[in-house]
Residue, then its C-alpha position, 0 to 999 in steps of 0.5 A: x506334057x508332064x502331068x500338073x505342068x501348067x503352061x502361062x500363056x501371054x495376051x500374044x498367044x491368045x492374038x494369034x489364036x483368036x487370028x486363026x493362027x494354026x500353029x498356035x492352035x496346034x501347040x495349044x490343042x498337044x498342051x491341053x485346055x486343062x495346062x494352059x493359064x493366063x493371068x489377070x493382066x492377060x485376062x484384062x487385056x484381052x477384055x479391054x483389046x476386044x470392047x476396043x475392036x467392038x467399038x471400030x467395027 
Protein backbone atom coordinates (compact mmCIF):
# COMPACT_ATOMS: atom_id res chain seq x y z
CA UNK A 1 0.00 0.00 0.00
CA UNK A 2 1.23 3.44 -1.15
CA UNK A 3 2.22 5.38 1.88
CA UNK A 4 -0.52 7.71 3.81
CA UNK A 5 -3.21 5.73 1.98
CA UNK A 6 -5.84 4.89 4.52
CA UNK A 7 -8.40 2.29 3.78
CA UNK A 8 -12.47 3.11 5.34
CA UNK A 9 -13.58 0.24 6.19
CA UNK A 10 -17.57 -0.90 6.63
CA UNK A 11 -19.27 -2.61 9.78
CA UNK A 12 -18.95 -5.77 7.09
CA UNK A 13 -15.68 -5.95 6.92
CA UNK A 14 -15.23 -5.92 10.71
CA UNK A 15 -18.35 -8.89 10.46
CA UNK A 16 -16.39 -10.98 8.71
CA UNK A 17 -13.36 -10.40 10.60
CA UNK A 18 -14.77 -10.92 13.91
CA UNK A 19 -16.33 -14.31 12.05
CA UNK A 20 -12.85 -15.54 11.54
CA UNK A 21 -13.13 -14.92 7.88
CA UNK A 22 -9.26 -15.35 6.87
CA UNK A 23 -9.71 -13.83 3.66
CA UNK A 24 -10.68 -10.68 5.46
CA UNK A 25 -7.98 -11.10 7.98
CA UNK A 26 -5.51 -11.73 5.10
CA UNK A 27 -6.34 -8.12 3.19
CA UNK A 28 -6.61 -6.58 6.49
CA UNK A 29 -2.84 -7.94 7.83
CA UNK A 30 -1.25 -6.83 3.44
CA UNK A 31 -3.34 -3.27 4.67
CA UNK A 32 -1.98 -2.39 7.76
CA UNK A 33 -3.49 -1.86 11.27
CA UNK A 34 -1.72 1.55 10.95
CA UNK A 35 -4.06 2.46 7.06
CA UNK A 36 -7.26 0.81 8.16
CA UNK A 37 -10.22 3.70 9.56
CA UNK A 38 -13.72 3.13 10.37
CA UNK A 39 -16.06 5.92 11.05
CA UNK A 40 -18.27 6.69 13.99
CA UNK A 41 -21.23 5.24 12.35
CA UNK A 42 -19.25 1.86 11.91
CA UNK A 43 -17.87 2.51 15.28
CA UNK A 44 -21.44 2.40 16.58
CA UNK A 45 -22.50 0.00 15.17
CA UNK A 46 -20.43 -2.36 15.84
CA UNK A 47 -20.87 -1.42 19.63
CA UNK A 48 -24.67 -1.64 19.43
CA UNK A 49 -24.47 -5.18 17.23
CA UNK A 50 -21.94 -6.83 20.09
CA UNK A 51 -24.38 -5.32 23.64
CA UNK A 52 -27.25 -6.94 21.43
CA UNK A 53 -25.26 -10.57 21.01
CA UNK A 54 -24.11 -10.12 24.72
CA UNK A 55 -27.73 -9.84 25.42
CA UNK A 56 -28.76 -13.40 23.25
CA UNK A 57 -25.88 -15.25 24.82
Amino acid sequence: MAKNQIVLCNTNIFIHLFNGDLNTKNTLDKIGVENVAFSIITYSEIIYGTKKLACRL
